[in-house]
C-alpha positions in Angstrom: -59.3 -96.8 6.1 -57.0 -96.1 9.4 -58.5 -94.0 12.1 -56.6 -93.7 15.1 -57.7 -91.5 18.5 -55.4 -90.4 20.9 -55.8 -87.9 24.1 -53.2 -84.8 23.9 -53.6 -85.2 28.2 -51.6 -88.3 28.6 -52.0 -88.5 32.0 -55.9 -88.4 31.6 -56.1 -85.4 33.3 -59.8 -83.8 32.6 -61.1 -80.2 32.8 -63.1 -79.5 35.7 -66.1 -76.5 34.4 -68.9 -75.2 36.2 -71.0 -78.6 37.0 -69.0 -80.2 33.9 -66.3 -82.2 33.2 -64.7 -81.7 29.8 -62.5 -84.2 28.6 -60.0 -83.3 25.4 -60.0 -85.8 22.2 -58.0 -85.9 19.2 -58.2 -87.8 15.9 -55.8 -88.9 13.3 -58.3 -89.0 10.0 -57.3 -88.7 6.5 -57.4 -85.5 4.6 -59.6 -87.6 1.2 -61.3 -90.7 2.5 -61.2 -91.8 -1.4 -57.7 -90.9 -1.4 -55.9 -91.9 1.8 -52.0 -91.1 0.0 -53.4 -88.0 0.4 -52.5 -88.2 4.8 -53.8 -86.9 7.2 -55.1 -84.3 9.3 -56.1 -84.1 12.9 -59.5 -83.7 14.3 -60.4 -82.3 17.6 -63.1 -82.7 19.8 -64.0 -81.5 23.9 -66.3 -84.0 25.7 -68.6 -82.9 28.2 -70.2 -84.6 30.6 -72.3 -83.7 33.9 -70.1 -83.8 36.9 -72.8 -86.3 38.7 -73.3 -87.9 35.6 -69.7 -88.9 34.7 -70.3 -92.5 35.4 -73.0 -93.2 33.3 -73.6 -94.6 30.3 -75.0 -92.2 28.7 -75.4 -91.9 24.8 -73.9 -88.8 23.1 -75.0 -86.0 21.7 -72.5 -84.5 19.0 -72.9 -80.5 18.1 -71.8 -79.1 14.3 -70.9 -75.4 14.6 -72.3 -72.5 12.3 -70.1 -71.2 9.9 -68.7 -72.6 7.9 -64.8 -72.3 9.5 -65.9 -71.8 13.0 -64.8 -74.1 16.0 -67.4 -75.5 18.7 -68.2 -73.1 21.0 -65.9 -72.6 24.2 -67.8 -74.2 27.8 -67.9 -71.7 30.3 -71.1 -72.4 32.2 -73.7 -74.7 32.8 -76.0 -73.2 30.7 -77.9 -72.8 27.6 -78.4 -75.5 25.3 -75.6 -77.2 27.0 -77.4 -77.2 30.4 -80.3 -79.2 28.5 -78.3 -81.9 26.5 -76.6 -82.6 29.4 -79.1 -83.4 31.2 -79.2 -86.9 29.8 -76.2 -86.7 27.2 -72.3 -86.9 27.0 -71.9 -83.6 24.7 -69.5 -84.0 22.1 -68.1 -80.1 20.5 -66.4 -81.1 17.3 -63.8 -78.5 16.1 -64.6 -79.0 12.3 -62.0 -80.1 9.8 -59.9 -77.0 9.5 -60.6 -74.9 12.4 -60.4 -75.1 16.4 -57.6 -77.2 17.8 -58.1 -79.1 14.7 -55.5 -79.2 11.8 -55.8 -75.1 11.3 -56.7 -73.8 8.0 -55.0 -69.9 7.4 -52.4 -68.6 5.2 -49.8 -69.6 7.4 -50.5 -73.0 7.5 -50.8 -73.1 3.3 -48.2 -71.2 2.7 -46.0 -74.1 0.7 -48.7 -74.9 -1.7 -49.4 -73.3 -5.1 -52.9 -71.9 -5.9 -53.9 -75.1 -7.5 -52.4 -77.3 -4.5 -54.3 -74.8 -2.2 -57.8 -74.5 -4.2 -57.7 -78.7 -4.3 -56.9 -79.0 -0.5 -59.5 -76.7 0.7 -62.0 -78.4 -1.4 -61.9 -81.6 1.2 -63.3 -79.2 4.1 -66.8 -79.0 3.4 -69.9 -80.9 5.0 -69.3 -84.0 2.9 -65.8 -84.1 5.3 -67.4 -83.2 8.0 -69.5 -86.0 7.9 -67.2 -88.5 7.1 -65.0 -87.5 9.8 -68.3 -87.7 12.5 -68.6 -91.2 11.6 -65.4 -92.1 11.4 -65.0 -90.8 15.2 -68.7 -92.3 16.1 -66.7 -95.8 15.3 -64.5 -95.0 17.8 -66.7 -93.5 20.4 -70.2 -95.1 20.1 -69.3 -97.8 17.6 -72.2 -100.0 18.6 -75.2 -97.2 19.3 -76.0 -94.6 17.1 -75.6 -91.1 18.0 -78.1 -87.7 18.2 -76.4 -84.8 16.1 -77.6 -81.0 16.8 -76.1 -78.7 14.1 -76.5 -74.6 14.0 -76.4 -72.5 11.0 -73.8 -74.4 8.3 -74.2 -77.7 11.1 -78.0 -78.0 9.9 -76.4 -78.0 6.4 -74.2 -81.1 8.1 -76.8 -82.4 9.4 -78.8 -83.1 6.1 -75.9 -83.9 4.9 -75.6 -86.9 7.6 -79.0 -87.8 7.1 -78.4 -88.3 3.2 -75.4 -90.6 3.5 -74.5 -91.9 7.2 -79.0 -92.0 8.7 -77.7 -95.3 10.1 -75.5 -93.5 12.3 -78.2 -91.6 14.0 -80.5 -91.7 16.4 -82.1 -88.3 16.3 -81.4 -85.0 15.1 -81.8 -81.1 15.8 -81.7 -77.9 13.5 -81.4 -74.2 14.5 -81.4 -71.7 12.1 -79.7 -74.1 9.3 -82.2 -76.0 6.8 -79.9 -75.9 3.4 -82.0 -74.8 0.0 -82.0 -77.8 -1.5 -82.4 -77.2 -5.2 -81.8 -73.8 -5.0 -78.4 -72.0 -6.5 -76.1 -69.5 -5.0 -77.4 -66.7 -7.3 -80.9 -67.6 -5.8 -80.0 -67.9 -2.4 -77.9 -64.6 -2.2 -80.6 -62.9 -4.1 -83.4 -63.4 -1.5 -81.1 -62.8 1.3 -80.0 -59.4 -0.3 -84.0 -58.9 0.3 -83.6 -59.4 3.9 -80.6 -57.4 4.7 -82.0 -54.6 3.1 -85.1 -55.5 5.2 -82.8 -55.1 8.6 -80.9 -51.9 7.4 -84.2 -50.8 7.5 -85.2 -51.6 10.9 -81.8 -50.6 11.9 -82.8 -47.1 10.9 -85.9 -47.1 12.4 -85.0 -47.7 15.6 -81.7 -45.6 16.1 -83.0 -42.6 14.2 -79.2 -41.2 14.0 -77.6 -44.1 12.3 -77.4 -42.9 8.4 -76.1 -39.6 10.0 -73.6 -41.1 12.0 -72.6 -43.9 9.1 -72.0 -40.8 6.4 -70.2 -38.9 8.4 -68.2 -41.9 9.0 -68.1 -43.0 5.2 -67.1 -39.0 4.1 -63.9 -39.7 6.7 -62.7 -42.7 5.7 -63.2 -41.4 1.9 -60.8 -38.5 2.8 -58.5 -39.9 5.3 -56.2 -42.6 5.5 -57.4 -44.7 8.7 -55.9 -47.6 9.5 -56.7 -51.4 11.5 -54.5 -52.7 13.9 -53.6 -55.3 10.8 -52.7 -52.2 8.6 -55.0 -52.2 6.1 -56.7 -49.4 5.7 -60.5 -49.3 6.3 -62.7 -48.0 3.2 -66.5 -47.9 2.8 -67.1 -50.9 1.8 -65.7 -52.9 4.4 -67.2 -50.6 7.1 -70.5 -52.1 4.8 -69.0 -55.3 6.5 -70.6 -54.7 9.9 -73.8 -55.2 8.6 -73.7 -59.2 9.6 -74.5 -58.0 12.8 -78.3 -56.8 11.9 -79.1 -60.5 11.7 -78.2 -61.5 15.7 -79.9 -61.0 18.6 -78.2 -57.8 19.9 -76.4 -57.3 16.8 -77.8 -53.8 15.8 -77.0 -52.6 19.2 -73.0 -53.5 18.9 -73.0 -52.2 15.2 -74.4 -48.9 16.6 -72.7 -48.0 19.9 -69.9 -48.7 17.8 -70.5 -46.3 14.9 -71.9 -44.0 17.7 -68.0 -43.3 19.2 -66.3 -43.6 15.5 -65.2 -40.2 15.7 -63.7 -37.3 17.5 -63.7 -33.5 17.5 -60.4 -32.1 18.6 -59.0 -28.6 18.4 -57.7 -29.5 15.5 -60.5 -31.1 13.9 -62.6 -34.4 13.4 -60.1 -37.6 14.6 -61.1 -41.6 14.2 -61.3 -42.8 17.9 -58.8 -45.7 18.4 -61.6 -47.2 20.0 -63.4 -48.0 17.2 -60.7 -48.9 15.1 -59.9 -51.6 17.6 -63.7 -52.8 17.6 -64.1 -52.9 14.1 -61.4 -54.9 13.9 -62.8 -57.6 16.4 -66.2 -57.7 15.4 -65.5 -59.2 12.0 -63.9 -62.6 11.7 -62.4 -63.0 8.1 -58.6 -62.4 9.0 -58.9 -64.7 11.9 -61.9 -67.5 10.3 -60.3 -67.6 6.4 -62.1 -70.9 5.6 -65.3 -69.0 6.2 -64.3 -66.7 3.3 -62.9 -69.0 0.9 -65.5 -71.5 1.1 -68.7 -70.0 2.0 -70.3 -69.4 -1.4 -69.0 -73.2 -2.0 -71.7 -74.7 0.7 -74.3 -73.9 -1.8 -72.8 -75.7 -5.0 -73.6 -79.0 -6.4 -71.9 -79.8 -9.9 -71.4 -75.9 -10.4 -69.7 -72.5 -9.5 -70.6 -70.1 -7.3 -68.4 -67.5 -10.0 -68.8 -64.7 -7.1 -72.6 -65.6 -6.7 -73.1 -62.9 -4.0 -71.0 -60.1 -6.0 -73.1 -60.6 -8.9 -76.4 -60.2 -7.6 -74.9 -57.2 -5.4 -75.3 -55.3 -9.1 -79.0 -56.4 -8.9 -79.3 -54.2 -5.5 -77.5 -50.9 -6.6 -78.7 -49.3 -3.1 -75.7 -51.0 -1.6 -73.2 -48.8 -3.7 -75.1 -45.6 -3.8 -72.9 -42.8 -3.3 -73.4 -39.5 -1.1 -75.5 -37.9 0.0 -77.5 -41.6 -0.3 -77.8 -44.1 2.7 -74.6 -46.1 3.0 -76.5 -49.4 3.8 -75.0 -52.1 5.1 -73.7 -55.7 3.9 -74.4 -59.4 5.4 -73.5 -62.6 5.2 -71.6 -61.9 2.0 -68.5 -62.9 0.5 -66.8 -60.6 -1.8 -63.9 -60.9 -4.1 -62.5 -57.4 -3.4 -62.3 -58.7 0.4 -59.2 -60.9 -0.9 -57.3 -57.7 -1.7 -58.4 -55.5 1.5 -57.7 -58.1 4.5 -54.4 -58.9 5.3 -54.8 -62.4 5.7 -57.3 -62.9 3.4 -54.6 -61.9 0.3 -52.6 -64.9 0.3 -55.7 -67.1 -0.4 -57.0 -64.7 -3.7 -55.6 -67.2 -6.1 -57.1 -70.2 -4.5 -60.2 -68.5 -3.9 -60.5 -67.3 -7.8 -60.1 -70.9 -8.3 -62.6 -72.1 -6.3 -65.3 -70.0 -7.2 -65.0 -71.3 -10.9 -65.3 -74.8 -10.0 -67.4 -77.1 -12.0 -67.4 -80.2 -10.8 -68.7 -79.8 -6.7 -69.8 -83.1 -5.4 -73.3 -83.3 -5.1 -74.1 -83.0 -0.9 -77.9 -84.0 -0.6 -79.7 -87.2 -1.4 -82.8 -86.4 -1.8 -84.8 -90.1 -2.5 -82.6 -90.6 1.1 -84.4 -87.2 2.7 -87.9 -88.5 0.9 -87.8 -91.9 2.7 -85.2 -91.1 6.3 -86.7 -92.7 9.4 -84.9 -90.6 11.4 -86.7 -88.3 14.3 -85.7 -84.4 13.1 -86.7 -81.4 14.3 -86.1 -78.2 13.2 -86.3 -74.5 14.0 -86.8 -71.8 11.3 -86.8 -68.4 12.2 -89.3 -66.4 10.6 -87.0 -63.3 10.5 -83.4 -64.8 10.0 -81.8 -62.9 7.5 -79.1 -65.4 7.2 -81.2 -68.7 5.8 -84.2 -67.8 3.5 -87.2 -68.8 5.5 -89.0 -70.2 2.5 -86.4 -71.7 1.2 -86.4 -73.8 4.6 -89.7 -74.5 4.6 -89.5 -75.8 0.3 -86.7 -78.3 1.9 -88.4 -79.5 5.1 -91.2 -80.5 3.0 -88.7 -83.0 1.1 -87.7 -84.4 4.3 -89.7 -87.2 5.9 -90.0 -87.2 9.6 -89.3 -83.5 9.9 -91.1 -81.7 12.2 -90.3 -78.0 12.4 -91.1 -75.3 15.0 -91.6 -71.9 12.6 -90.9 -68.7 15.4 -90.3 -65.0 14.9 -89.3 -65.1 18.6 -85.1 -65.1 17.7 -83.1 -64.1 15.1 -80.1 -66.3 13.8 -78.0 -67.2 16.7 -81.1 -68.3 18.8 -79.5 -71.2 20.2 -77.3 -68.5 21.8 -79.4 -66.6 23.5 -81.8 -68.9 24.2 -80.4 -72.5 24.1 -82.1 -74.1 26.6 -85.7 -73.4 26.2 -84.8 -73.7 22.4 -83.0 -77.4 22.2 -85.5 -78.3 25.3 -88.9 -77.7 23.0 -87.3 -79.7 20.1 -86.6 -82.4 22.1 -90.3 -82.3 23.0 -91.3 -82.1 19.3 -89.0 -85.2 18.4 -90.7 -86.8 21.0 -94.3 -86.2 20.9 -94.1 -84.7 24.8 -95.1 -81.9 26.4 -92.5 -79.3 27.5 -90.5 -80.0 31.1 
């Protein structure tokens, strides 16, 4: 296999941040490792390193986004979880395969292929990818020392995924909000966490008391008028049902509801959307701008099977969610849909491919589990009681097949912990790695 690396700042020019120095990477890898005819694709990657620690050897810490389809988070400050690693790490922020700086994954970009050319293309950007291309860059960055990996959300699933196939490549490893349910199906997995979203449209309602008057007011208007996104699609009911991945983030159910608060307008000549909220909605939800995360979310859960539409299934399992007035319009979550490929703009190019993805048979299996049963590797872990994104006992049934994880079980956050909290988060599962007490 050829690997090459290059740096898109000839001149080695480096990014000077708050207290950091971030330094911009690219890689040549190949699209199918077992297929290099295939080519290539480029992978990016920003470095960061304390600016009094730039001349140290330090070894490297290398962070897997949530998604999946979501670039590393932008540096802005020395803070967070950030702040921590760096305090005795080079930080690596890996655009995955497909999103970022990397080799971009949208409609544009596939726009040549047929479905089937599509479907097969987008079936090499899962963790299995992901992990191959880490290594294949750890050769080339730490070639001779093995590496610590911190993954959020979908880059806990990579992470399990490293520690089945590539262990030797680690040194340690960190989970937020991202244990996969090993074992478990899509139908399973979307069935508990229809439980939970139901669970936070409740609290939602308890706490702003004016939210189901607000929301069918809201519905009864877009049932009647023609109101339009910035992307010109029009906005129906059930994508406004969309919002409701917000109920599982810290501050979440405050954005969904000062939002839903200002939808509308009396004028003289009668109730008006406000263009306010028209252009909010349209910002707060990433699957015109993220496709990958659309096409190939249900597809994380598979292993030798389809997801067939796993989430819009078991939707029919939970008819509260398409009640119709005068009951609750409840919100969605983390949930794919097929009827999505038909409302967003850049989402309908990718229907046929994503038809043909969601009947695939033949997944590759992600997890070794005799590999989990006997890993030597240092991981710890932290599940959040309340996440309404990754079943808590489904967690806890797959840290119990992994040897030398530890796990620190909160209620404290909600999904995007690391986030909000990064630094005291990543610091305390450093000290449960190590056996220490807390700095």
């Amino acid at each position: 296999m050829s690997v090459s690396a290059k740096l898109p700042n000839a001149s080695g020019v480096k990014t000077l941040l708050p207290q950091m120095i971030a330094q911009k990477l690219s890689f040549i890898l190949p699209l199918d490792y077992q297929d290099p005819a295939k080519g290539t694709i480029e992978v990016f990657a920003r470095s960061l390193v304390h600016k009094d620690k730039q001349h140290q050897d330090l070894p490297w810490l290398v962070y897997f986004q949530g998604g999946p389809g979501f670039a590393a988070q932008r540096p802005v400050s020395h803070s967070g979880w950030i702040k921590r690693a760096l305090a005795e790490y080079r930080v690596l922020l890996l655009d995955q395969r497909g999103t970022g700086l990397s080799t971009p994954v949208n409609a544009t970009s596939l726009a040549h292929l047929d479905d089937v050319a599509k479907a097969d293309y987008l079936t090499h950007f899962r963790a299995d990818n992901i992990i191959r291309d880490a290594e294949a860059i750890r050769a080339i960055l730490s070639p001779e020392t093995p590496w610590t990996i911190l993954g959020q959300s979908f880059g806990g699933f990579c992470v399990l995924r490293y520690l089945s196939v590539a262990a030797h490549g680690l040194k340690e490893a960190y989970i937020t909000g991202g244990i996969p349910p090993i074992g478990r199906s899509a139908d399973e997995v979307y069935r508990a966490t229809f439980k939970r979203v139901l669970q936070k449209n409740r609290q939602f309602h308890q706490r702003f008391p004016d939210a189901a008057s607000l929301l069918a007011a809201l519905q009864q208007h877009l049932l009647h008028h023609q109101v339009l996104l910035p992307s010109g699609q029009r906005l129906t009911p059930p994508m406004l049902q969309l919002l409701g991945i917000h109920l599982g983030m810290e501050d979440g159910p405050e954005a969904v509801y000062y939002l839903i608060e200002q939808a509308l307008l009396s004028t003289p000549s009668g109730e008006r959307i406000n263009p306010l909220f028209v252009e909010r909605f349209g910002q707060m939800l990433d699957y015109n701008t993220n496709p990958l995360f659309s096409v190939l979310h249900e597809a994380i859960y598979c292993e030798m099977q389809p997801s067939n539409w796993a989430a819009h299934r078991i939707r029919a399992e939970y008819p509260q969610f398409d009640a119709a007035p005068p009951a609750p319009l409840l919100l969605t979550g983390e949930m794919i849909f097929p009827w999505m490929f038909d409302c967003f703009e850049h989402l309908k190019p990718l229907k046929g491919c994503a038809e043909l993805l969601a009947q695939k048979t033949d997944w590759p299996r992600l997890y070794d589990t005799a590999a989990l049963a006997t890993n030597t590797v240092p991981v710890a872990s932290a599940i959040y009681s309340e996440d309404m994104f990754v079943e808590m006992e489904y967690s806890l049934e797959t840290a119990k097949q992994v040897a030398n994880l530890k796990y620190w079980l909160t209620s404290e956050y909600e999904h995007n912990g690391i986030r909000m909290d990064g630094e005291r988060i990543l610091d305390r599962l450093i000290a449960i790695n190590r056996g220490t007490s807390l700095r």
